[in-house]
N, C-alpha and C positions, 0 to 999 in steps of 0.2 A: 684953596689947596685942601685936599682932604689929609683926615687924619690916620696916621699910620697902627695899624693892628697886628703890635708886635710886641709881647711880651720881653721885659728887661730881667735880667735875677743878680741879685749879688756873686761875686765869682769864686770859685771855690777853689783854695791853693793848688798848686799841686804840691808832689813831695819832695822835700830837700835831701838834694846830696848831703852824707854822713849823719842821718837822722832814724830814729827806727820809729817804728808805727806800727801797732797791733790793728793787722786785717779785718774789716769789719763787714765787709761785705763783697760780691765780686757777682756782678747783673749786667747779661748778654743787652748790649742795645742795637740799635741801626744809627748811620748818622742821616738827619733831615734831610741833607743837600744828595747825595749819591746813594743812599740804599749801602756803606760800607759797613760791616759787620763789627763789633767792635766787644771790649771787656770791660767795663767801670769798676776797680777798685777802692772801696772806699775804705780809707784809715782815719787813724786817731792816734795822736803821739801822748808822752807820757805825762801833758797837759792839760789834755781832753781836747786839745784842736782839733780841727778835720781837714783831710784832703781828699785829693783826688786823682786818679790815674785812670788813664783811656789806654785802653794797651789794645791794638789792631789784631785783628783776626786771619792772617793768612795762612797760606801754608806753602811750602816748608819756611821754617824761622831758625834763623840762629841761635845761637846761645848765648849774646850778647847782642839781641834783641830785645824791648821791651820785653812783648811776651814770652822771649824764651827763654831769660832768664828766671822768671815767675815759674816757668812748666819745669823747669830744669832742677830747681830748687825743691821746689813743691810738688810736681808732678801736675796730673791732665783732669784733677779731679777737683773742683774748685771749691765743693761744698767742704775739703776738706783742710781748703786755706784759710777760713774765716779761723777767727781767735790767736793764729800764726800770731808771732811780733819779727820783721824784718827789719835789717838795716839798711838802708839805698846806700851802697857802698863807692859806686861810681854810676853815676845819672848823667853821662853824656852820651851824645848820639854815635849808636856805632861802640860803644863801649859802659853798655848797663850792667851791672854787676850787684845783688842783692843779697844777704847772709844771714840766716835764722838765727837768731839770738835766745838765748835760754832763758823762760821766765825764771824774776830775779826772788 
């Protein structure tokens, strides 16, 4: 049986409901399997932990959408959400809800 050449990585959370995390980053990817378009949000809560969000790239999007609550919030200019601190106010599907918080 040959051996399989597949890279393994540790998993990197996502973000909890009623939690804030200062934005630390947001890099356009593709995913491997389909060529679908995608957003990587990287955060950091007021722990130093890290997570992670994939927010899909379509168009038109809701506003209780992943990403349209990010755009709705934030606006369409991404360079200008890093340092942002949000709270994931409601992280269920179908009802995403996000709220800028005021550095303290």
């Amino acid at each position: 049986m040959p051996k399989l050449n597949i890279q393994t990585t540790d998993e990197i959370p996502s973000a909890q409901e009623g939690k804030a995390y200062e934005i630390t980053g947001a890099d356009e990817f593709s995913s491997q399997v389909r060529s679908f378009k995608g957003l990587r949000v990287s955060l950091k809560d007021s722990k130093g932990e890290t997570a992670v969000e994939a927010l899909w790239m379509r168009s038109p999007v809701g506003p209780k959408s992943k990403i349209g609550c990010f755009i709705q919030l934030l606006g369409k200019n991404t360079d200008k959400w890093i340092g942002k601190r949000v709270r994931f106010v409601s992280w269920k599907a179908g009802n995403r809800v996000i709220a800028l918080e005021t550095p303290k």
